[in-house]
Every structure is written in C-alpha cells, then in structure tokens.
C-alpha positions in Angstrom: 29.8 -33.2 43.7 30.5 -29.9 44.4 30.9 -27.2 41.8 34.1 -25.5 41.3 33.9 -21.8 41.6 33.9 -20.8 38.3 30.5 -22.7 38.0 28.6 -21.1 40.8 26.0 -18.4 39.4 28.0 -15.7 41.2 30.7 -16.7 39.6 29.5 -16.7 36.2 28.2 -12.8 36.7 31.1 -11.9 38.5 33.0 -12.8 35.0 30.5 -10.9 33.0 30.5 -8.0 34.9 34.3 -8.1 33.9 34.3 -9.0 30.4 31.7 -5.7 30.0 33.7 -3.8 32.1 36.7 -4.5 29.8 34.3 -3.7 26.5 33.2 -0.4 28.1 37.2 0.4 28.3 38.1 -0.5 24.8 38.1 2.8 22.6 37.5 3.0 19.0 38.8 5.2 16.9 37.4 5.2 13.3 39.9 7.3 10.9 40.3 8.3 7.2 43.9 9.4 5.9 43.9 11.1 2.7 46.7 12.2 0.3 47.8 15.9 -1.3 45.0 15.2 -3.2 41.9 14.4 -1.2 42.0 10.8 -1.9 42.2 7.8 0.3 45.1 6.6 1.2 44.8 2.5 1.7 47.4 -0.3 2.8 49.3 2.0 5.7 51.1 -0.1 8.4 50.1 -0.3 12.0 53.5 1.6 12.3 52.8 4.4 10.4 50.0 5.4 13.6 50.3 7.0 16.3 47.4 7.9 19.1 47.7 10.0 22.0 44.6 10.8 24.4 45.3 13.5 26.4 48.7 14.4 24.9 49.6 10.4 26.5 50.8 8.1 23.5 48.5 5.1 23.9 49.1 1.5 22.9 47.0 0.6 19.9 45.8 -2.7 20.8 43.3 -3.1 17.7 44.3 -2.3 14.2 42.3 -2.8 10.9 43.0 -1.0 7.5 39.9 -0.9 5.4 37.6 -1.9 7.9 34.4 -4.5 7.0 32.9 -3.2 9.8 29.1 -3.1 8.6 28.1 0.4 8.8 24.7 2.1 10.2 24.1 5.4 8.4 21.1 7.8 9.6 20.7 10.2 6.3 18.8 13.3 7.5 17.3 15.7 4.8 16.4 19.2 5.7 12.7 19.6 4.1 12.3 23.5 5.6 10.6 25.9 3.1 14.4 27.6 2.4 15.6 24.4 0.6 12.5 23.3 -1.5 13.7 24.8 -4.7 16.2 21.9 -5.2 14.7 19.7 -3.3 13.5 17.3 -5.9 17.6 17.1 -6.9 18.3 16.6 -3.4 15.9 14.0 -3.4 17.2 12.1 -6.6 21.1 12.4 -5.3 20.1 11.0 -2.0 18.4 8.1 -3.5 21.5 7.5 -5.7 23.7 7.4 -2.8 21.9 4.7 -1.1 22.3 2.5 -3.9 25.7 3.0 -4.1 26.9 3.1 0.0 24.8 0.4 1.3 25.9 -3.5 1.5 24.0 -6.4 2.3 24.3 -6.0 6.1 24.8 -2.4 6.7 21.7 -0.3 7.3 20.2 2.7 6.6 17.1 4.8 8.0 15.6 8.4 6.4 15.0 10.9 8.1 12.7 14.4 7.2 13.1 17.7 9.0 11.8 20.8 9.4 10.4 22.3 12.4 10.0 18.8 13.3 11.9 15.4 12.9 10.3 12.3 11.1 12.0 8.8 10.7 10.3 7.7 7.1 12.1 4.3 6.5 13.7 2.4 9.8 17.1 0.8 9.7 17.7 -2.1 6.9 19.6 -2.7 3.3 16.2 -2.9 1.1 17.1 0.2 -1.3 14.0 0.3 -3.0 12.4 0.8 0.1 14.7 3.4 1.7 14.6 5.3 -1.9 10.7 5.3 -1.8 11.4 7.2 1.1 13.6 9.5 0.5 11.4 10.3 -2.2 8.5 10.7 -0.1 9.6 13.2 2.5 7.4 16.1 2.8 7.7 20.1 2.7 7.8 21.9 5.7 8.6 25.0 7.4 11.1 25.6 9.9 14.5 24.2 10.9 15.5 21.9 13.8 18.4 21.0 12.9 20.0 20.2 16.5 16.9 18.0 16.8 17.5 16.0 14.0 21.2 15.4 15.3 20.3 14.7 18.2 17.8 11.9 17.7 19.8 10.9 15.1 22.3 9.9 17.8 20.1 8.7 20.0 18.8 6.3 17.6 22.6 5.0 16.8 23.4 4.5 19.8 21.0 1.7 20.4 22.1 -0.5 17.6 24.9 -3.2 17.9 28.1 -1.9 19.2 30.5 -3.8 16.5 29.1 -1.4 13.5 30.4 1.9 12.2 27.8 4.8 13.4 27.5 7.8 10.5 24.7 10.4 10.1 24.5 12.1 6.8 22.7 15.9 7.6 21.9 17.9 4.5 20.7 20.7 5.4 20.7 24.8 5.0 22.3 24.9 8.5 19.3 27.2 9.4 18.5 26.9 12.9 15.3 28.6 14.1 13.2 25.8 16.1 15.1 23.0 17.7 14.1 22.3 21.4 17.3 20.7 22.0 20.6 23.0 22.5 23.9 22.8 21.1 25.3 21.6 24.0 23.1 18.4 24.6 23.2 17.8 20.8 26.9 17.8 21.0 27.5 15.9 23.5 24.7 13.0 22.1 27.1 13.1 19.0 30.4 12.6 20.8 28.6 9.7 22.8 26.8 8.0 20.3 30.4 7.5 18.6 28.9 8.8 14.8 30.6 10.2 12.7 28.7 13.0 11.3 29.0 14.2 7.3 27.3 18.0 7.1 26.4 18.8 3.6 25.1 23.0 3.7 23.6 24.0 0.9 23.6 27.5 1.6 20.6 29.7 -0.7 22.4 32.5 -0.4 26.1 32.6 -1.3 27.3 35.7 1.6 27.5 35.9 4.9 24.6 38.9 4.7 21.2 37.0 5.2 22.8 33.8 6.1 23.1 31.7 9.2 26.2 31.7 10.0 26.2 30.7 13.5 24.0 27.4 12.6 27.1 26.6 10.3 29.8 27.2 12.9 27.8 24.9 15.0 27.4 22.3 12.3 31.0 23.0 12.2 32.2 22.3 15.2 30.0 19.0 15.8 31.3 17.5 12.5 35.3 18.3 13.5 34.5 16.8 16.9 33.3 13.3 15.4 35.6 13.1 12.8 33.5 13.7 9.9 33.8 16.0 6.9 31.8 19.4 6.5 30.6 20.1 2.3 29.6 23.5 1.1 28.7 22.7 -2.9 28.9 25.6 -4.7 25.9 24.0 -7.1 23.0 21.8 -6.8 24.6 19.4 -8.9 27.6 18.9 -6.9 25.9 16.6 -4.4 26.3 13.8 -6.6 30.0 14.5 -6.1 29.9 15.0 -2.2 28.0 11.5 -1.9 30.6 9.6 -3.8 33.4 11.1 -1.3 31.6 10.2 1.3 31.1 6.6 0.8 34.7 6.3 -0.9 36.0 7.1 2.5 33.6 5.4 4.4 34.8 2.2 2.3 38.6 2.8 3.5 38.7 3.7 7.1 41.4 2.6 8.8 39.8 1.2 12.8 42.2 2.0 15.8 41.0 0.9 19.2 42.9 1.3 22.3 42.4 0.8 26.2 43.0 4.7 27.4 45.9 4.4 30.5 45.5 6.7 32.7 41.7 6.4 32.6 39.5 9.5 32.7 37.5 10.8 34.9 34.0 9.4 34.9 31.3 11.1 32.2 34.8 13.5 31.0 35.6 14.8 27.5 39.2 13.1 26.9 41.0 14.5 23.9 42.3 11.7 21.1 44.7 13.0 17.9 46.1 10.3 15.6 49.0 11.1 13.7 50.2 9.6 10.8 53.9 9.3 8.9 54.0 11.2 5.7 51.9 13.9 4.2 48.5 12.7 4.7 45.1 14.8 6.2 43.8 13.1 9.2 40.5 12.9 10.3 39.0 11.2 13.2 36.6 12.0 16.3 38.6 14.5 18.4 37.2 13.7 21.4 35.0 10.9 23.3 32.9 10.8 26.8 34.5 8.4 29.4 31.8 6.4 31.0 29.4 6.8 34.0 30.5 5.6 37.0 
C-alpha cells in the first residue's frame, strides 16, 4: 500500500515548516490598563481593544484578560560601589518580592552587576534558593548596565515561547563600562519580547552630578517594551515599587494578532493599543519582524 501524501516524510516537514511559519507570524502583545488612579483595571471586553501596527487597525485573533501565562522574570541588581549604602535594603526588598511574584511554574534567575554581569541563581520557583542569592551578590565597582540588559534578553529569549518575558533592573542608571551599546542592547530587548521594569535609585537627587543620559536611555528601552520606569524618592519605597510591579504583572490583559500587511524582514513595526474609557495604556511600542 502506498502512502497517501500527507504521510510521506516530505510531507510531514513540509507541514511543519508551515505550522512554524504561522507561529513566527503570530504577535503578542502583552498590556496593562490602569485607572485615574494607577490601579489595574480587570474584566475589560475584547471590545473595548483596539490595535493598530503601523497606524493599520489589525484583527485581534487572541484575547485573554488576566493572563495565566507563567512568567520568566530576570531580576538584575546593580552592585556598583555608588549603590552600596542601601544595598543591604535593596537586598532584603528584592528577596521579599520573590516571595511574593513567583508561582509554582514561573521562574526566576538573579543577576549581579557592576563592571561586570554575574547570573547567581538560574531560572526556577525554589525561593529559598533564589533569596540566598540575592543575598549573596557581591560589591563591585563600575556599571554595565547595557550589559546586564542585554544578556538579560539574551538569556529570555531562549526559554519556552508560551511564557511572559520581564527583567526587573535596579539600578543607579550609571553607565561607565558596558561593552555593549545602546543600540544592540535595544534592539536585544525589543526582540527578546521582555518587558523591562527600571527601578533608578538615583544617590544624588539633581541633575548636577548625575547621569542623566544613562536614565534617558533606561528610559527609552523601558517605553519601547512596555514596561514601567520607578524613581523612589526613599530607600524604603522599593517595597512599594515591587508590589506594583507584580500587581500588574498578575493582571495583564494578552492580545495577539497576525500583522496584515507584513513588514519588511528584520524591521521595527510600530504597535499602539487603545483602549475605551479613561485608562493609561502600556504595552511594547514596537517589535522586530523576522529574518528572512
């Protein structure tokens, strides 16, 4: 007996070659809507969406409020010797917020930087562990901050596609020895699909005697992902910032959509969601079309 063409081994690879194709396509858009009052805003319709890439209103062909999405969250803490005077508190809030955002699936890897970039505990959900090392990170010296974000993504980007991406940077936003640019560390972010949360803790309140082109950069990189950006005016409001950040990450709406027209190959294509009503909107402003 013959086999029927859908048998055949080229057959069979000819329909995965499709079904990745058609994976690669599908866009996801992962978005937080909150109210006059910074606060999530759960239970919106699918109607109450709209998403345009490129100015084009797209078809939203996946919809999920609260997404169960599990979640992979690289936490990066900035160890240079401009941040050690609160760094024991930064230590403590850190290891509080692991407790509290992880689930039993999601995971979670620690990261140290200074003038260099050290994973401490690898991706899993064992919060004693991931704690222990948070509490371990060491002093250093200088800042690479575009470093850290960048292998940061890197690092995402290899895990399972069906999970939420997220790097948590805390940080001084003071810039002085990454080897990696803005450029290439912006364009890691945007394809790795993370959404990244900056936390600056700035030691010196002005502008005189402070970065502030690191923190334009962190800036921009954070709007483009669709993350938030946190300037605590105290030590002791990073307890606060951590509880925002996994109250939204708990009550993310998921939009996914197959962009018509399609992009140019290895493009930046502009997405905006708009909601009905008087909500803020955030989401990943732009994403990276594929290589051809």
């Amino acid at each position: 007996m013959q086999p029927t063409p859908a048998e055949t081994p080229q057959a069979a690879a000819n329909s995965q070659k499709n079904r990745l194709r058609f994976s690669v396509n599908l866009v996801t858009v992962l978005t937080s809507v909150l109210d006059e009052k910074n606060r999530p805003a759960p239970d919106l319709p699918k109607e109450a969406f709209q998403l345009l890439e490129e100015g084009v209103p797209q078809k939203i062909e996946f919809f999920e409020a609260e997404t169960k999405l599990p979640v992979d969250i690289a936490l990066m803490i900035d160890s240079s010797m401009s941040t050690h005077k609160e760094f024991t508190f930064e230590q403590e809030a850190a290891a509080n917020f692991i407790r509290q955002v992880l689930r039993p699936g999601d995971g979670l890897a620690v990261y140290g930087f200074d003038e260099t970039v050290t994973m401490l505990a690898n991706y899993s959900d064992n919060v004693p562990v991931l704690q222990a090392a948070v509490r371990r990170i060491p002093p250093g010296a200088g800042t690479s901050i575009y470093d850290a974000v960048y292998l940061a993504a890197h690092d995402l980007g290899r895990r399972a596609e069906e999970r939420r991406r997220v790097i948590i940077l805390v940080t001084d936003a003071g810039e002085t020895t990454s080897r990696a640019d803005f450029e290439a560390t912006r364009r890691a972010a945007v394809r790795s699909g993370a959404l990244l949360y900056s936390i600056v803790i700035r030691p010196v309140k002005s502008e005189s005697g402070r970065n502030t082109a690191g923190e334009h950069a962190i800036e921009t990189m954070t709007d483009n992902t669709g993350g938030a950006m946190f300037f605590p005016d105290a030590i002791q409001e990073l307890g606060i910032i951590f509880d925002r950040i996994d109250r939204e990450l708990r009550t993310q709406y998921r939009l996914a959509y197959y962009p018509n027209p399609r992009g140019p190959a290895n493009t930046y294509r502009k997405i905006e969601v708009k909601v009905l009503g008087d909500y803020v909107v955030r989401h990943r402003k732009t994403y990276l079309t594929g290589l051809e």
